[in-house]
C-alpha distance (Angstrom), angle and dihedral (degrees) to the residues before:
residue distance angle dihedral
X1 . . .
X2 3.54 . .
X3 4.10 88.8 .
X4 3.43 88.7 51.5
X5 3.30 99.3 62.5
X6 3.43 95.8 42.3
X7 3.96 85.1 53.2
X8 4.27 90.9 53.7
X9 4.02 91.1 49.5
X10 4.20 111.1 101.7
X11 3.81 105.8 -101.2
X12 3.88 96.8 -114.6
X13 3.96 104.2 134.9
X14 4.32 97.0 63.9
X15 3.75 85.9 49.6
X16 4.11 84.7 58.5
X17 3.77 90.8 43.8
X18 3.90 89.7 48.6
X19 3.84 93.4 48.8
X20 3.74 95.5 47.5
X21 3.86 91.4 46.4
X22 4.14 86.1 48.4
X23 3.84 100.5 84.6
X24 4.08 86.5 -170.1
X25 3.86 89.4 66.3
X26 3.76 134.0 122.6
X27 3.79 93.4 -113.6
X28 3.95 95.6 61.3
X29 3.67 102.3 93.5
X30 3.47 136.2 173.5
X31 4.00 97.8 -94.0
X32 3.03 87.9 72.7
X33 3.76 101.0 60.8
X34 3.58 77.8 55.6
X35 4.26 118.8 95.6
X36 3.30 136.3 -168.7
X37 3.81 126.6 175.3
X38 3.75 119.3 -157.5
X39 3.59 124.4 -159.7
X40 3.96 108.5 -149.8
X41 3.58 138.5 -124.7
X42 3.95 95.8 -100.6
X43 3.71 93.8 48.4
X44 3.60 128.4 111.2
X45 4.27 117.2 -167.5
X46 3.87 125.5 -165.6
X47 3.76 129.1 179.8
X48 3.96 125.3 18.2
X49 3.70 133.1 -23.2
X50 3.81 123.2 -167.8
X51 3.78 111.6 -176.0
X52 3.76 133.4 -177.2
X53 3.50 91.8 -173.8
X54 4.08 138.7 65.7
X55 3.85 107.6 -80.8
X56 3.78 123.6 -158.6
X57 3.67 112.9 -160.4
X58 4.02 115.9 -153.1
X59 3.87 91.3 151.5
X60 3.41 143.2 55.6
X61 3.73 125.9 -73.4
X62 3.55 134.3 -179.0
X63 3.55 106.5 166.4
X64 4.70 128.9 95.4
X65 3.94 105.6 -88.0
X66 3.66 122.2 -151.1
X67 3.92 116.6 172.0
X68 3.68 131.0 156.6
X69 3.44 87.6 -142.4
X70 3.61 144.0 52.5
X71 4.13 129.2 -50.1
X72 3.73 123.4 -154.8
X73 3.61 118.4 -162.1
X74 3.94 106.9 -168.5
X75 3.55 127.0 -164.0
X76 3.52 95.2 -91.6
X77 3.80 98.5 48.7
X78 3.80 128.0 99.7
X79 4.26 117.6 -159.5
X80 3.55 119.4 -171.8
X81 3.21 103.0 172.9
X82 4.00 145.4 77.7
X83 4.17 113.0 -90.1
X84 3.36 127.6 -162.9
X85 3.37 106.8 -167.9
X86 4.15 156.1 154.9
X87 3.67 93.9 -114.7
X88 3.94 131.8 -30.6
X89 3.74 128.9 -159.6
X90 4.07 108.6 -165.4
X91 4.14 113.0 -159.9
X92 4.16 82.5 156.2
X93 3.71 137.6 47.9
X94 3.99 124.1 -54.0
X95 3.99 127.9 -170.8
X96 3.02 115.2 175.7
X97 4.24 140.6 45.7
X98 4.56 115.8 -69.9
X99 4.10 116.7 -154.9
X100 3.57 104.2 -162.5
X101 3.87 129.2 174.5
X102 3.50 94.5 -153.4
X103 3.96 123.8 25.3
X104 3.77 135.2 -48.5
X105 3.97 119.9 -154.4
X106 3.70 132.3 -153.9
X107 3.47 110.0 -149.1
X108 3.93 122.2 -142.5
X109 4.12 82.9 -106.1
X110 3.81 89.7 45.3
X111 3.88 125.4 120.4
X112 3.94 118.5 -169.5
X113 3.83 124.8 168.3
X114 4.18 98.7 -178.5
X115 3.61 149.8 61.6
X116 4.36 125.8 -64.0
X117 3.85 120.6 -149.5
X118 3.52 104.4 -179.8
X119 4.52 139.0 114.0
X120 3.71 83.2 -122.5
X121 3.62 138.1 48.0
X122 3.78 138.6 166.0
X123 3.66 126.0 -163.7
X124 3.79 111.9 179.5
X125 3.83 126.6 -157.7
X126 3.73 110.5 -91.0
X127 4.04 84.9 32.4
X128 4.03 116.8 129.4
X129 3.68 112.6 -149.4
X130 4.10 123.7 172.6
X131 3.71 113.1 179.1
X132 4.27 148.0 49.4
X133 3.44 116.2 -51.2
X134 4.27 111.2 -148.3
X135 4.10 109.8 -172.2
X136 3.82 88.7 178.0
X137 3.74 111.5 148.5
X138 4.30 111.1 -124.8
X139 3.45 84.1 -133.0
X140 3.78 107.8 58.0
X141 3.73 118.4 84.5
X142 4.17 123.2 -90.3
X143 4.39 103.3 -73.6
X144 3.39 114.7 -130.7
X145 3.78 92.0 -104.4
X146 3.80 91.7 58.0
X147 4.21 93.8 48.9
X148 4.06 86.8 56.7
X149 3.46 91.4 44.9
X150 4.07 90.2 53.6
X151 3.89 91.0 43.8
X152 4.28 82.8 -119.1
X153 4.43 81.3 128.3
X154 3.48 138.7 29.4
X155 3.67 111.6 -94.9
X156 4.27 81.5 -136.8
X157 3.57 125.8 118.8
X158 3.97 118.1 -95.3
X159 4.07 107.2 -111.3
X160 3.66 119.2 -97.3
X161 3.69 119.7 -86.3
X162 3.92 114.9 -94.3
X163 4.00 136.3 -139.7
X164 3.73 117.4 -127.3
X165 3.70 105.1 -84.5
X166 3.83 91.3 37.7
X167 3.20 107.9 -84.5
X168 4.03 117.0 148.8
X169 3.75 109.1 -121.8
X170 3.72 106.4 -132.6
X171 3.74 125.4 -114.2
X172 4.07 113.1 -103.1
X173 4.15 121.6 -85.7
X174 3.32 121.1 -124.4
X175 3.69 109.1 -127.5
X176 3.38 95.0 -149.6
X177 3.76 99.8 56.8
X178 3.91 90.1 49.9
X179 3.49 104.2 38.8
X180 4.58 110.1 127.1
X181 3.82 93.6 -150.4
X182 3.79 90.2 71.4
């Protein structure tokens, strides 16, 4: 009896099966093109990770991060290590330096002891940040500061300015050094 009941029932779970097995279906969407990996709270990473994916970080890792993507530091997580990066959000603990191309976010919970290069950058209240902060834009030409520092020009002054004819135009006087009445 029990298979004939089972016969008499409307055949609705193979037409699930079929749909979820039919990668041209509706119910594929875009989300799930998307990854993310997520390294847990008991897990412990040494070396190098490249990622071309977003990576949540509940763990600890001590190990250079590069990933064309975005890293998630939560509250649980320890990085020491350098990141270059899409975008980071830190909730946890950071040591070491990020490079982002987009924008990197200290969270009120977050804790980072290093230097940000990045266009965007958000400290929350309640953050704690030690280091240099660089909002340089990637695509704007090499500062003046950063040629010196790569030996590319002299760390001399420019010459002073001239008059037509080529005569040096002297420096300003202070008044107060030249002044009779004193």
């Amino acid at each position: 009896m029990a298979n004939k009941d089972r016969d008499n029932r409307p055949n609705q779970e193979p037409a699930k099966e079929e749909a979820a097995a039919d990668p041209s279906s509706s119910s594929t969407s875009k989300k799930d093109e998307h990854t993310t990996t997520t390294i847990g709270p008991t897990i412990v990473i040494r070396g190098r990770i490249k990622s071309d994916e977003d990576l949540i970080v509940k763990g600890r890792i001590e190990a250079e991060i590069s990933s064309s993507k975005a890293v998630q530091i939560e509250n649980s997580g320890i990085v020491k290590a350098n990141l270059a990066v899409k975008s980071a959000k830190i909730s946890g603990v950071l040591v070491g330096n990020i490079q982002a191309e987009s924008r990197v976010e200290l969270s009120p919970d977050g804790r980072m002891v290093g230097d940000i290069l990045a266009p965007r950058i958000v400290i929350s209240d309640g953050a704690a940040f030690k280091g240099r902060i660089d909002m340089q834009s990637f695509d704007a030409p090499k500062t003046e500061r950063e040629q010196k520092a790569t030996g590319s020009i002299p760390a001399v002054p420019p010459p002073p300015p001239q008059r037509p004819g080529g005569k040096t135009i002297p420096p300003p006087m202070n008044v107060a050094a030249t002044d009779p009445h004193k």
